[in-house]
Chimera marker file (.cmm) of the C-alpha trace (Angstrom):
<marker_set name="trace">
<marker id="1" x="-29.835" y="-14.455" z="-18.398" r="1" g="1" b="0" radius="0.5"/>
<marker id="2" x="-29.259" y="-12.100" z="-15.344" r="1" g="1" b="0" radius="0.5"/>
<marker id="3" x="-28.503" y="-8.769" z="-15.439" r="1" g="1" b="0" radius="0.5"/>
<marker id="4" x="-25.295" y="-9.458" z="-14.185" r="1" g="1" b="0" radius="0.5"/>
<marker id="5" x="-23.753" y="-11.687" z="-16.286" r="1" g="1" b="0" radius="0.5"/>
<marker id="6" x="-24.285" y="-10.060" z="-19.532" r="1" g="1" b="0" radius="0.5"/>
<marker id="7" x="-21.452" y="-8.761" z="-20.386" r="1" g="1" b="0" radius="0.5"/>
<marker id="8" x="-22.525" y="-5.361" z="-21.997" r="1" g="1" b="0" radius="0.5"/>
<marker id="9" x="-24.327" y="-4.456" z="-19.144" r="1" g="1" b="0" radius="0.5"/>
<marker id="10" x="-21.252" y="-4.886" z="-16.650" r="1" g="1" b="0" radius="0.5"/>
<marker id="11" x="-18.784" y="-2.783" z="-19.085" r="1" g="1" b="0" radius="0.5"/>
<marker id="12" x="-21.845" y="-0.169" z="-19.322" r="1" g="1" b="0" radius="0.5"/>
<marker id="13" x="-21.747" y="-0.399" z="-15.566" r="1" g="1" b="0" radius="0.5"/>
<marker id="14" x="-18.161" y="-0.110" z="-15.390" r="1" g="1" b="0" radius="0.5"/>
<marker id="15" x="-18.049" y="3.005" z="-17.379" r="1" g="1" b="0" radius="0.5"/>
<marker id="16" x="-20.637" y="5.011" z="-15.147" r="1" g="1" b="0" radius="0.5"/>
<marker id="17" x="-18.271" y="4.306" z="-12.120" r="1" g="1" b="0" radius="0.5"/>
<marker id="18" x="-15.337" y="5.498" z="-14.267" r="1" g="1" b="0" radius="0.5"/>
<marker id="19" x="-17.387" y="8.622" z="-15.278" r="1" g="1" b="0" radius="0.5"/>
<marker id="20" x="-18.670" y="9.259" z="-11.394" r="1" g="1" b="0" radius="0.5"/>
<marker id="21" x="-14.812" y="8.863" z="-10.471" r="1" g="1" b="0" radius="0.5"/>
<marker id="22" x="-13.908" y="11.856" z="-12.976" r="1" g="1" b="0" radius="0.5"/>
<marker id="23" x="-16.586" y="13.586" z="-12.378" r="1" g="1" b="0" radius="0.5"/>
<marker id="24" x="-15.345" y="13.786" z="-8.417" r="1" g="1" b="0" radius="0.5"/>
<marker id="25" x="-11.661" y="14.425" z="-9.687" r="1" g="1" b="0" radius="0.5"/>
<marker id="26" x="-13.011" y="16.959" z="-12.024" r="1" g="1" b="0" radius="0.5"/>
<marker id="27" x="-14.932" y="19.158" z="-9.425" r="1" g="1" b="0" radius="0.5"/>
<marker id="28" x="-10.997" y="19.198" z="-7.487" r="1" g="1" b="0" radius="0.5"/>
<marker id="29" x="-9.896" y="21.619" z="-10.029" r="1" g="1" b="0" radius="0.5"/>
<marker id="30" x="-10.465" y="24.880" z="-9.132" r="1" g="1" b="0" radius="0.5"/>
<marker id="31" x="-12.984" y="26.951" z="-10.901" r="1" g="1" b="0" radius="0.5"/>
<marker id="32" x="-12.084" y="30.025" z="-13.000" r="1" g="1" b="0" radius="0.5"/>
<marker id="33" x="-12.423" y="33.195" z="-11.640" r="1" g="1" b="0" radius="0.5"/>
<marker id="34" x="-13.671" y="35.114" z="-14.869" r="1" g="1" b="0" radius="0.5"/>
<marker id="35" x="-16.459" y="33.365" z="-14.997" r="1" g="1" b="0" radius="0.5"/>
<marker id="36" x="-15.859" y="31.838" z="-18.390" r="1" g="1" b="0" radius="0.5"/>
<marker id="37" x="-14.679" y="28.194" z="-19.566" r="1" g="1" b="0" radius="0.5"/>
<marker id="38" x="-12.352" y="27.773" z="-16.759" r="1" g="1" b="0" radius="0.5"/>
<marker id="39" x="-9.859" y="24.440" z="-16.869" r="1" g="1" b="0" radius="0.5"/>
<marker id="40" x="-12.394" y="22.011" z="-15.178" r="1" g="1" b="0" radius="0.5"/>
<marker id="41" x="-14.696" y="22.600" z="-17.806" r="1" g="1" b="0" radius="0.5"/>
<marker id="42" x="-13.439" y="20.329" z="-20.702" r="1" g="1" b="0" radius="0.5"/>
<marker id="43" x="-13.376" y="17.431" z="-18.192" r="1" g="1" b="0" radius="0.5"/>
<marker id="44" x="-16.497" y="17.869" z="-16.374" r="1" g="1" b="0" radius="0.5"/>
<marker id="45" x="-18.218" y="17.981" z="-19.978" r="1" g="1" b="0" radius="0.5"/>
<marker id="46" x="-16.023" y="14.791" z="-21.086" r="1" g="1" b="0" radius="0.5"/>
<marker id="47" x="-17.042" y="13.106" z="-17.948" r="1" g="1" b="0" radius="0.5"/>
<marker id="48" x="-20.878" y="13.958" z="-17.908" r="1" g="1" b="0" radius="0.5"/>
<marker id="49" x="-20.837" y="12.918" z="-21.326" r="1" g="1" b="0" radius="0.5"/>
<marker id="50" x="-19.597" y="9.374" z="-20.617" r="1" g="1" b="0" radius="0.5"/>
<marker id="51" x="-22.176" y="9.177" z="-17.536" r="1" g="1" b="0" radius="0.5"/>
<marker id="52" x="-25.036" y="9.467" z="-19.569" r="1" g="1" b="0" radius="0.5"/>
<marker id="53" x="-23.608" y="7.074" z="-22.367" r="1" g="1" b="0" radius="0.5"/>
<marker id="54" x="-22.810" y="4.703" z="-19.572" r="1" g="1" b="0" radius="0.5"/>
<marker id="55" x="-26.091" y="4.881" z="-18.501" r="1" g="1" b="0" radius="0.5"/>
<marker id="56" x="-27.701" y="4.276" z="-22.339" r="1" g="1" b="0" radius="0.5"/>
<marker id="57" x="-25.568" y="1.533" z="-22.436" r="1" g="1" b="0" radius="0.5"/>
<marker id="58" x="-26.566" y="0.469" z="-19.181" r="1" g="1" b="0" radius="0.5"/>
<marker id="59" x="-30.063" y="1.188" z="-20.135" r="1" g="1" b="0" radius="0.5"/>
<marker id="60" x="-30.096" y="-0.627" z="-23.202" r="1" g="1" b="0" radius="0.5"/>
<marker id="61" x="-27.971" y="-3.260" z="-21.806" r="1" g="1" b="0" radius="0.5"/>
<marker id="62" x="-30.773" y="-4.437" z="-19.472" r="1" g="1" b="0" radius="0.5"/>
<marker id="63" x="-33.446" y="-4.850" z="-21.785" r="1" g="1" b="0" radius="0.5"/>
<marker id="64" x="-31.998" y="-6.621" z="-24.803" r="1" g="1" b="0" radius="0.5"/>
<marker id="65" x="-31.988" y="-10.498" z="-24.394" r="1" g="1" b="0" radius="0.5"/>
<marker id="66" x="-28.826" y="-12.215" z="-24.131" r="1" g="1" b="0" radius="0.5"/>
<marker id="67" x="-26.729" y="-13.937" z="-26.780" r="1" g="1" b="0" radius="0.5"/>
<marker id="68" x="-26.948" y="-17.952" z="-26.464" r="1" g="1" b="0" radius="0.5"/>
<marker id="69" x="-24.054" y="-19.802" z="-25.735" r="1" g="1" b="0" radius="0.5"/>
<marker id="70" x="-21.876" y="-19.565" z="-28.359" r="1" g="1" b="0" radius="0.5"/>
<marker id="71" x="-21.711" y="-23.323" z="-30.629" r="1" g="1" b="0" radius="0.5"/>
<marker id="72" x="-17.902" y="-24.900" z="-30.917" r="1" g="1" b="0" radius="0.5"/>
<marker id="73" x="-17.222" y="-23.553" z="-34.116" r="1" g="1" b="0" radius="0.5"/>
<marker id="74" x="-17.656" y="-20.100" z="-33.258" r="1" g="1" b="0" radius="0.5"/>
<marker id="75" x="-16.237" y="-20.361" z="-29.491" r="1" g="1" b="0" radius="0.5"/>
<marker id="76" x="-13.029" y="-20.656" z="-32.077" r="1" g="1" b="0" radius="0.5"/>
<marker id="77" x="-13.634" y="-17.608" z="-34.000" r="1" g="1" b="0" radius="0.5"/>
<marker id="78" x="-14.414" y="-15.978" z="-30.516" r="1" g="1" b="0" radius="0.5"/>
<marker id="79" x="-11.341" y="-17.137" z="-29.027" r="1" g="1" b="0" radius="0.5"/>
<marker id="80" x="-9.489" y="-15.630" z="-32.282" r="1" g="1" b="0" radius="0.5"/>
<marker id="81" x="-11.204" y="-12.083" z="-31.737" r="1" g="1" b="0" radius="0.5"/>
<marker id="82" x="-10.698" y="-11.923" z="-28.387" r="1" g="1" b="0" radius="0.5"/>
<marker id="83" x="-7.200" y="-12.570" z="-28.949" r="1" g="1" b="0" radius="0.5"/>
<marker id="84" x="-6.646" y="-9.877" z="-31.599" r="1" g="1" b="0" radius="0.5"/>
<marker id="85" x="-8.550" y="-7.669" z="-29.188" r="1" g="1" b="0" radius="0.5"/>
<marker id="86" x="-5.287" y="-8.624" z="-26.664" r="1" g="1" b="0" radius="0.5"/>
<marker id="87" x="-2.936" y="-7.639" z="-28.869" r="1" g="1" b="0" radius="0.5"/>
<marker id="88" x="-4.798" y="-4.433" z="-30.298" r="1" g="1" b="0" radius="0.5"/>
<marker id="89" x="-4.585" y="-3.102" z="-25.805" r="1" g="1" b="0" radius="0.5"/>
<marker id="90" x="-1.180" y="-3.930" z="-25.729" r="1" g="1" b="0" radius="0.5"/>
<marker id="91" x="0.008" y="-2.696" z="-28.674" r="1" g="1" b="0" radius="0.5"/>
<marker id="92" x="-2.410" y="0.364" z="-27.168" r="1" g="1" b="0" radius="0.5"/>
<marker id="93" x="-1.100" y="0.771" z="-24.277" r="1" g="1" b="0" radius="0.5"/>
<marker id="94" x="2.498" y="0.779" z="-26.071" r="1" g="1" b="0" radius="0.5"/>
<marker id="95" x="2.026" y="3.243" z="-28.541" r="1" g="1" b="0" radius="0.5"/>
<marker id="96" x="0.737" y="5.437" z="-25.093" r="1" g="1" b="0" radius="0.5"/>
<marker id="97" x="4.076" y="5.104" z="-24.043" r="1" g="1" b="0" radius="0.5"/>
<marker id="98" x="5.645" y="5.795" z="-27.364" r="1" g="1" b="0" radius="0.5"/>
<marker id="99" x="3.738" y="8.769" z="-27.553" r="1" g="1" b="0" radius="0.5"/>
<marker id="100" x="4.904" y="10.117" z="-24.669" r="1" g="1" b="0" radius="0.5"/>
<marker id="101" x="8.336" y="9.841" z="-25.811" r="1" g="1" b="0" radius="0.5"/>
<marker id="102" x="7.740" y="11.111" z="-28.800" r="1" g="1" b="0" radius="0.5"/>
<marker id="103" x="5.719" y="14.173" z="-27.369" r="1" g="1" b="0" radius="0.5"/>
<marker id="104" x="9.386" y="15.331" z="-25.724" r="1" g="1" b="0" radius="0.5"/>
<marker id="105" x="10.960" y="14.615" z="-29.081" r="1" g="1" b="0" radius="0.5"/>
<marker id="106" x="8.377" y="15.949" z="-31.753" r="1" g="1" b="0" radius="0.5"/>
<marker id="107" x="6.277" y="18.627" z="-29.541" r="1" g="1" b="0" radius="0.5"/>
<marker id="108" x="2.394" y="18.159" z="-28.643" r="1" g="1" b="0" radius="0.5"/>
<marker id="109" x="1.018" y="19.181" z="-32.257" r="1" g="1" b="0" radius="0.5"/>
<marker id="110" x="3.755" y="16.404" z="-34.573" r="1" g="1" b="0" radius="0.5"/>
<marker id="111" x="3.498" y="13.901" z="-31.799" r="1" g="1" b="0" radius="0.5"/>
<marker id="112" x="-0.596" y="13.840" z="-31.786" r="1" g="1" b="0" radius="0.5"/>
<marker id="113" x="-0.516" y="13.501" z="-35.513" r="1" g="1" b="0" radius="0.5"/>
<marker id="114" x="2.089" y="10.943" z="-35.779" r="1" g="1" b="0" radius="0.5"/>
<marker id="115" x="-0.018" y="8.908" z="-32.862" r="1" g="1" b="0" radius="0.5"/>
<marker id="116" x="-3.422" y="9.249" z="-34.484" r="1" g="1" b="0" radius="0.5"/>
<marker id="117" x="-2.136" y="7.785" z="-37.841" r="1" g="1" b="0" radius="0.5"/>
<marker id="118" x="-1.171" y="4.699" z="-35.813" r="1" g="1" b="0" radius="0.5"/>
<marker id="119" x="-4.105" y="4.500" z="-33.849" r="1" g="1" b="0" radius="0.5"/>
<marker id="120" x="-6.113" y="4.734" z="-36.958" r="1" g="1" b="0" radius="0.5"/>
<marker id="121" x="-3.936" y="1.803" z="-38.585" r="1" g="1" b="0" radius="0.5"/>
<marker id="122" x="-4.351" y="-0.357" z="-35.575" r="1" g="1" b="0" radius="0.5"/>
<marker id="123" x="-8.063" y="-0.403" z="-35.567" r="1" g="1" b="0" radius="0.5"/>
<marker id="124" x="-8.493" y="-1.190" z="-39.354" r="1" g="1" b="0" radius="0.5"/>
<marker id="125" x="-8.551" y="2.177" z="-41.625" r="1" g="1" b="0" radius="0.5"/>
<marker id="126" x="-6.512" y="1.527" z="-44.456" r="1" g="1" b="0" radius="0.5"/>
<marker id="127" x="-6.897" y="4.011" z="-46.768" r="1" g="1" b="0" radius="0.5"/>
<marker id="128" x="-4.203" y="7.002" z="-46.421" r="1" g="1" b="0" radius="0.5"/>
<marker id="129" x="-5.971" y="10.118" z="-47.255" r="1" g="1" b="0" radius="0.5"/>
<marker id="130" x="-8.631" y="9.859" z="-45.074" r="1" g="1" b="0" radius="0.5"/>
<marker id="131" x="-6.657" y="8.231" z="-42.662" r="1" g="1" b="0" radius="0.5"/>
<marker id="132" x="-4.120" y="11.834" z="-43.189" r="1" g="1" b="0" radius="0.5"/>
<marker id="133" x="-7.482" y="14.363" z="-42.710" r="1" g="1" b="0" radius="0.5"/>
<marker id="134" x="-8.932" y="12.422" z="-40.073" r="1" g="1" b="0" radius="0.5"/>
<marker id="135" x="-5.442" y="12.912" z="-38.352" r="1" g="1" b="0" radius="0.5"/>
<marker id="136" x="-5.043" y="16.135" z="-39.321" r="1" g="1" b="0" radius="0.5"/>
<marker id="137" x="-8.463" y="17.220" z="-38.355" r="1" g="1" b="0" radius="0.5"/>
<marker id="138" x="-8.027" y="15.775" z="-34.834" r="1" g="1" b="0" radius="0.5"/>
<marker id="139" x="-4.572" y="17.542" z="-33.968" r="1" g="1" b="0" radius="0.5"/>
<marker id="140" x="-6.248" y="20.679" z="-35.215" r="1" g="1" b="0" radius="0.5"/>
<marker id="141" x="-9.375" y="20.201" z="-32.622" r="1" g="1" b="0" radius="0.5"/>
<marker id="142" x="-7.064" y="18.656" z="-29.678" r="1" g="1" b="0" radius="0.5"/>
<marker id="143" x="-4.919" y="21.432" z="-30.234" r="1" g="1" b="0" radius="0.5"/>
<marker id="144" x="-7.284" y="24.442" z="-30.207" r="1" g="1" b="0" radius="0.5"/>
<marker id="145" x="-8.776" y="23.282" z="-27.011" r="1" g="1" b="0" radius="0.5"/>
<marker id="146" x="-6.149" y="22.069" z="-24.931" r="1" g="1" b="0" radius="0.5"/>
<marker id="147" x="-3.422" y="24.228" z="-26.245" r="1" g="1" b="0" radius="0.5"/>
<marker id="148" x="-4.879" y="27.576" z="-27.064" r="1" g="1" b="0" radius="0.5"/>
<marker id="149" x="-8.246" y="27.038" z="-24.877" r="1" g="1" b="0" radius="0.5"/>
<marker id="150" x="-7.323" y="25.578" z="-22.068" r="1" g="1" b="0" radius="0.5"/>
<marker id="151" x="-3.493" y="27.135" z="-22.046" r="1" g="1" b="0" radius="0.5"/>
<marker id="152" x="-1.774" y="23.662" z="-21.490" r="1" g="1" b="0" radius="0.5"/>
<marker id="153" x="2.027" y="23.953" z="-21.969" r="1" g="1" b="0" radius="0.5"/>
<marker id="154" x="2.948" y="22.888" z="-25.357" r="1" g="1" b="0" radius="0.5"/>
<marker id="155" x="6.211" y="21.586" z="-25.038" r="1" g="1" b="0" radius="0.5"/>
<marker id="156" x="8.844" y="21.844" z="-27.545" r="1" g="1" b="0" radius="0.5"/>
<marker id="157" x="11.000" y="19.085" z="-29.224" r="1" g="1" b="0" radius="0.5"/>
<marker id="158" x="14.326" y="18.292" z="-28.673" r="1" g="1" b="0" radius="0.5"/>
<marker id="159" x="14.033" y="16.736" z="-32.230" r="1" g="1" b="0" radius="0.5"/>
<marker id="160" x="11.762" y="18.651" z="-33.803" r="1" g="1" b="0" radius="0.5"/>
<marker id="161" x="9.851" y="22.034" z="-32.643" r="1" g="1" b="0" radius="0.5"/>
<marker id="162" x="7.275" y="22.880" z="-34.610" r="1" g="1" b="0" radius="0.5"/>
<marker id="163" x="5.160" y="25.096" z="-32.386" r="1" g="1" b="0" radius="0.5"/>
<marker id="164" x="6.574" y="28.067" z="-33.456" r="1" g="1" b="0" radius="0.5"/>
<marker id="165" x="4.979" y="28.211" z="-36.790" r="1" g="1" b="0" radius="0.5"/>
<marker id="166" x="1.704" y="27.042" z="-34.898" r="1" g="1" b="0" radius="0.5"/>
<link id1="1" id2="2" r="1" g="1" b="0" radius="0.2"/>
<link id1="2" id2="3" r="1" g="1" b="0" radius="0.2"/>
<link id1="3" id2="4" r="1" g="1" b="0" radius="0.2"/>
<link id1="4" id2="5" r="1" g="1" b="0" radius="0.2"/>
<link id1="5" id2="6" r="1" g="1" b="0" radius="0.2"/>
<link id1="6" id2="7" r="1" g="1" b="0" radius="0.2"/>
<link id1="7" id2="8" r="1" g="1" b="0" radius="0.2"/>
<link id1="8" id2="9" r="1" g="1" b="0" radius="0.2"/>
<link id1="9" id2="10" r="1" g="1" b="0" radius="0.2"/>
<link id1="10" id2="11" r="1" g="1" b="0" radius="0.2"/>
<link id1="11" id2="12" r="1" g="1" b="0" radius="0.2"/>
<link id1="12" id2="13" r="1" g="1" b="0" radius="0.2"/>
<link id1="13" id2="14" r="1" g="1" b="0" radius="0.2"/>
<link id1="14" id2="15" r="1" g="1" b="0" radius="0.2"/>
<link id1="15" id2="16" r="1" g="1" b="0" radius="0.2"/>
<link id1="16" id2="17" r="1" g="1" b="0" radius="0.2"/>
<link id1="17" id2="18" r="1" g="1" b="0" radius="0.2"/>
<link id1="18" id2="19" r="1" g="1" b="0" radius="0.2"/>
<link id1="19" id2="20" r="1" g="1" b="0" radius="0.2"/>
<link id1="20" id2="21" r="1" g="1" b="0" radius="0.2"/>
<link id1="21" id2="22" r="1" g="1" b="0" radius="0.2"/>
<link id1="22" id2="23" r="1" g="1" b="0" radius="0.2"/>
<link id1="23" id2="24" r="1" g="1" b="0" radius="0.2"/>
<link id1="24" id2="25" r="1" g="1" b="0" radius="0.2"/>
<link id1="25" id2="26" r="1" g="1" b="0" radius="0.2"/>
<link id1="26" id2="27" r="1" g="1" b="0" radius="0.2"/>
<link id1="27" id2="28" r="1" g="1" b="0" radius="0.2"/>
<link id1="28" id2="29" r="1" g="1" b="0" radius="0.2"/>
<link id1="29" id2="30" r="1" g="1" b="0" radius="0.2"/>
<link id1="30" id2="31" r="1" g="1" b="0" radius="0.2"/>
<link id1="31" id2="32" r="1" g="1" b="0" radius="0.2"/>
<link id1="32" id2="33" r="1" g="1" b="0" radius="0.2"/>
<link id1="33" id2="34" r="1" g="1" b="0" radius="0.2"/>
<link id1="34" id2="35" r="1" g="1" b="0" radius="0.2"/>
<link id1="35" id2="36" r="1" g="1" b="0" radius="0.2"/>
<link id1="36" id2="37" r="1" g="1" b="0" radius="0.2"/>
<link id1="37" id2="38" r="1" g="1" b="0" radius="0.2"/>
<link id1="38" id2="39" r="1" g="1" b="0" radius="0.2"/>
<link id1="39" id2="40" r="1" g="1" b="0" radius="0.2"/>
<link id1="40" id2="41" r="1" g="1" b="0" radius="0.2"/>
<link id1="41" id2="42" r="1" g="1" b="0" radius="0.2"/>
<link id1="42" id2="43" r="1" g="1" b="0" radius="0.2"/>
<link id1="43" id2="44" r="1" g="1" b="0" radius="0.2"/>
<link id1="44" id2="45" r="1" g="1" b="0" radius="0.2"/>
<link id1="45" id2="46" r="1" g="1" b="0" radius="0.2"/>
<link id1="46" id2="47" r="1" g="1" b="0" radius="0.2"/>
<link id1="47" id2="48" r="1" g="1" b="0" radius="0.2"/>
<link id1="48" id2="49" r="1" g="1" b="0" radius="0.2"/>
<link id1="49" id2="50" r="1" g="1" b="0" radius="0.2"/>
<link id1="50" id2="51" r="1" g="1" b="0" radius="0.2"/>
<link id1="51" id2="52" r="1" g="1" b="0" radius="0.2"/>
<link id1="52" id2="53" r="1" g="1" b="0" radius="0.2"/>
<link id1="53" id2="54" r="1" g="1" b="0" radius="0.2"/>
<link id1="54" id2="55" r="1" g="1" b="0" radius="0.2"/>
<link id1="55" id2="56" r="1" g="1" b="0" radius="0.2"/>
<link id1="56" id2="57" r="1" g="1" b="0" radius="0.2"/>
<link id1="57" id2="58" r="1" g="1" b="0" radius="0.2"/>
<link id1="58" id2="59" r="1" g="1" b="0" radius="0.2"/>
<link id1="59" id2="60" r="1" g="1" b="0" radius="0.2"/>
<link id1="60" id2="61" r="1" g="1" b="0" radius="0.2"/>
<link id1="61" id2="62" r="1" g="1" b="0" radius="0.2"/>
<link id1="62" id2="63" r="1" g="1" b="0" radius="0.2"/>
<link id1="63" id2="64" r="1" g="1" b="0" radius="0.2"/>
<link id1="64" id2="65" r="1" g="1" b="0" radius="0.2"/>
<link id1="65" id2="66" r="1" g="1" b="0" radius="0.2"/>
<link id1="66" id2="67" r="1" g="1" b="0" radius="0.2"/>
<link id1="67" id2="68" r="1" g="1" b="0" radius="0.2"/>
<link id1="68" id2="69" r="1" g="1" b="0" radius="0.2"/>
<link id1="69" id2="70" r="1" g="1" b="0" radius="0.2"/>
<link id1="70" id2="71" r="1" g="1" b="0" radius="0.2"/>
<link id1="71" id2="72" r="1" g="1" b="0" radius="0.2"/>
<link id1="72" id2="73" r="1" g="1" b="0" radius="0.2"/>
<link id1="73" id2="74" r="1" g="1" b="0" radius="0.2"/>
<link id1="74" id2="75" r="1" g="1" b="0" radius="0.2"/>
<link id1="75" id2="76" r="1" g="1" b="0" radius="0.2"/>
<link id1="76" id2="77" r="1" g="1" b="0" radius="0.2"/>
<link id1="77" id2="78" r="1" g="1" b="0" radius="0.2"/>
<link id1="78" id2="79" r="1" g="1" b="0" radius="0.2"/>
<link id1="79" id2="80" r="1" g="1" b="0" radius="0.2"/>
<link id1="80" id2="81" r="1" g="1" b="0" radius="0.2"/>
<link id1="81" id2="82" r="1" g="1" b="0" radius="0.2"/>
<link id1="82" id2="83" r="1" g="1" b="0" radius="0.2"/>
<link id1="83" id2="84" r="1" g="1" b="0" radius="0.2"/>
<link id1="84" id2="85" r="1" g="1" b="0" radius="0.2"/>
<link id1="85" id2="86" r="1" g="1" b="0" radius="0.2"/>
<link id1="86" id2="87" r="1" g="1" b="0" radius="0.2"/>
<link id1="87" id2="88" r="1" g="1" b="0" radius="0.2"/>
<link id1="88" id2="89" r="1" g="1" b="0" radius="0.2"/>
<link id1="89" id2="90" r="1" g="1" b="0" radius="0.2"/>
<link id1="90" id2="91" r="1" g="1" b="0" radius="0.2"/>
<link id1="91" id2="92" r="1" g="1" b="0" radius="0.2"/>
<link id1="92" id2="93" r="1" g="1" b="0" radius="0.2"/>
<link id1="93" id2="94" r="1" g="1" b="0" radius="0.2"/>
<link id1="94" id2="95" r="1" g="1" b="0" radius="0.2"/>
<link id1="95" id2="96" r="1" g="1" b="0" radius="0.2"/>
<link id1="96" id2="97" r="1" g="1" b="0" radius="0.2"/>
<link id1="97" id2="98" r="1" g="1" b="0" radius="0.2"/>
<link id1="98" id2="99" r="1" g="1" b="0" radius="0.2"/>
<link id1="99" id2="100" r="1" g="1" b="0" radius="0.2"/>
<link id1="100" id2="101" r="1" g="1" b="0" radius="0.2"/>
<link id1="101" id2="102" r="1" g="1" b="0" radius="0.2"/>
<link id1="102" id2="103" r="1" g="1" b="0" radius="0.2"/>
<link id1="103" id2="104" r="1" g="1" b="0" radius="0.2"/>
<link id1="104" id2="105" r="1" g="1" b="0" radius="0.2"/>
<link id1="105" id2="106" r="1" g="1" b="0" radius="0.2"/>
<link id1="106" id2="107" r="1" g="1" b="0" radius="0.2"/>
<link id1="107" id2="108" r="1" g="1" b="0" radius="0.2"/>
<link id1="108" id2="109" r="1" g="1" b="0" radius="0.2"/>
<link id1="109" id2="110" r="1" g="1" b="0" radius="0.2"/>
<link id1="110" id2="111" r="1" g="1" b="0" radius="0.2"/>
<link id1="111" id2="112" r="1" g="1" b="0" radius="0.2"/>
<link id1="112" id2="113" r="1" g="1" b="0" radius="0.2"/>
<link id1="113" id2="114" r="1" g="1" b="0" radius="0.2"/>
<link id1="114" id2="115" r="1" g="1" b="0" radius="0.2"/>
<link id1="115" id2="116" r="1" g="1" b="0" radius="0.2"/>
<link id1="116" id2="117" r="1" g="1" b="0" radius="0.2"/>
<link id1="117" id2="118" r="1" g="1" b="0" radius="0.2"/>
<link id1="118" id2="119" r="1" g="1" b="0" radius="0.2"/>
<link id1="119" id2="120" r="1" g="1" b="0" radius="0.2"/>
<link id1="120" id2="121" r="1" g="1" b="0" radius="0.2"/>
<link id1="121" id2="122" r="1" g="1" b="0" radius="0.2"/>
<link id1="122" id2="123" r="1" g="1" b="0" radius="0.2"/>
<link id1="123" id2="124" r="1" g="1" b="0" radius="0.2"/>
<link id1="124" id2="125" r="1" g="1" b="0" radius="0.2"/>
<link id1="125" id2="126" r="1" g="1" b="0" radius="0.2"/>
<link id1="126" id2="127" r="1" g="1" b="0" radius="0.2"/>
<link id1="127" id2="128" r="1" g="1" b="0" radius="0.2"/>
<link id1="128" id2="129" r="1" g="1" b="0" radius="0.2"/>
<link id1="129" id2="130" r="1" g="1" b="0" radius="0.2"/>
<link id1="130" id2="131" r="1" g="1" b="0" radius="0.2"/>
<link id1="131" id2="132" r="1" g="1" b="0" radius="0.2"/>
<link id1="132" id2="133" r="1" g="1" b="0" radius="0.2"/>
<link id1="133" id2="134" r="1" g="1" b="0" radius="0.2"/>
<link id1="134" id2="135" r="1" g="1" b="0" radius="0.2"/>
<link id1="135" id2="136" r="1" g="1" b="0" radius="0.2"/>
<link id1="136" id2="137" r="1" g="1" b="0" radius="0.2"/>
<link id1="137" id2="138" r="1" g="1" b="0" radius="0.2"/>
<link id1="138" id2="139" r="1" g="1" b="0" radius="0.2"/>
<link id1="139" id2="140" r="1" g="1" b="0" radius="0.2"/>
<link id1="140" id2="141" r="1" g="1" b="0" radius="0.2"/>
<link id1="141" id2="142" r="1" g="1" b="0" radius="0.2"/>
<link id1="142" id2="143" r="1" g="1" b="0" radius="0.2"/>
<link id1="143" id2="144" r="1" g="1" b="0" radius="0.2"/>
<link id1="144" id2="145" r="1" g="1" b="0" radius="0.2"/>
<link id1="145" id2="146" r="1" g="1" b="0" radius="0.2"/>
<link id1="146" id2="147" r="1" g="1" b="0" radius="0.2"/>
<link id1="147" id2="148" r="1" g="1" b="0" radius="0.2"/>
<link id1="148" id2="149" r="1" g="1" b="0" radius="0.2"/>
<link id1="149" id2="150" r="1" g="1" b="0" radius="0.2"/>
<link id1="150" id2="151" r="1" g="1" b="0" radius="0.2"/>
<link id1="151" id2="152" r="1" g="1" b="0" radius="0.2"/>
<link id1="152" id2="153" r="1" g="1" b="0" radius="0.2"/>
<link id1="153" id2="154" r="1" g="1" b="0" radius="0.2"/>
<link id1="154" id2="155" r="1" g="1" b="0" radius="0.2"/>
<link id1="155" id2="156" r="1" g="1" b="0" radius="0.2"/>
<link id1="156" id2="157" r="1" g="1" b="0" radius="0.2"/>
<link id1="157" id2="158" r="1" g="1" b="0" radius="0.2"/>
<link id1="158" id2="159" r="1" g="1" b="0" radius="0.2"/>
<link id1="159" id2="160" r="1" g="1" b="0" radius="0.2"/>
<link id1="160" id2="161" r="1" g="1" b="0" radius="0.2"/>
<link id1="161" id2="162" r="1" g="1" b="0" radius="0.2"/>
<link id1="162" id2="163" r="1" g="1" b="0" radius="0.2"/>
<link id1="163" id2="164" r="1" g="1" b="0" radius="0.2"/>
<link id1="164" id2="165" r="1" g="1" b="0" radius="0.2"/>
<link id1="165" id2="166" r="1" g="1" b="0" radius="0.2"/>
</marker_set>
């Protein structure tokens, strides 16, 4: 099969562009003038980072030999997955929406929590205590770096406001 029709290599393809178009977006924000970790940092790292896994991916994507054509019986089971993959980006793209919702209600810190629970629920992890730390841990990281690091506002909720005791 050509390099262009397998489908790995196009999405591998896909995500260098994505990562060249952050990288130019990233070198708009202006660098720090302490030289330290200024704000562009975090996102030219993030987008360098998903450059050179776009290009493994590209990489590996070219050399591998292409699945056959999948038989009726599993075109089904295909059509099943890739409908439950539909439903798993809109119900995605919703709880984006909810989140930002609840971000004005809850604050950054309850509202990341609360989001990564469900996110974590969506794509299959069922039990609740690791499903809880791995939560946890993540609004701990995101919020050291973004928050504290980088200085982005943490608002506070209208709800709930729990970044004083943070």
């Amino acid at each position: 099969m050509p390099v262009m029709k397998n489908h790995e290599f196009l999405i591998s393809l896909g995500i260098v562009v994505l990562s060249l178009m952050a990288i130019a977006l990233a070198n708009t924000i202006p660098p720090s003038n302490d030289d330290g970790v200024g704000a562009r940092f975090i996102p030219l790292v993030l987008s360098v980072s998903m450059l050179i896994l776009g290009g493994i991916g590209m990489a590996y994507a070219a050399t591998i030999n292409a699945p056959k054509e999948p038989e009726p019986a599993q075109n089904q089971a295909s059509q099943v997955s890739l409908t439950g993959m539909l439903f798993r980006i809109g119900v995605l793209t919703a709880l984006g929406f909810f989140y930002l919702f609840l971000m004005g209600a809850l604050g950054y810190a309850l509202s990341t929590f609360v989001v990564l629970v469900m996110c974590l629920v969506l794509f299959g992890n069922k039990r609740p205590i690791p499903v809880i730390l791995m939560s946890l841990i993540g609004t701990a990281i995101y919020y050291v770096v973004f928050v504290k690091q980088l200085g982005i506002y943490d608002p506070p909720g209208w709800l709930i406001d729990v970044s004083s005791f943070l």
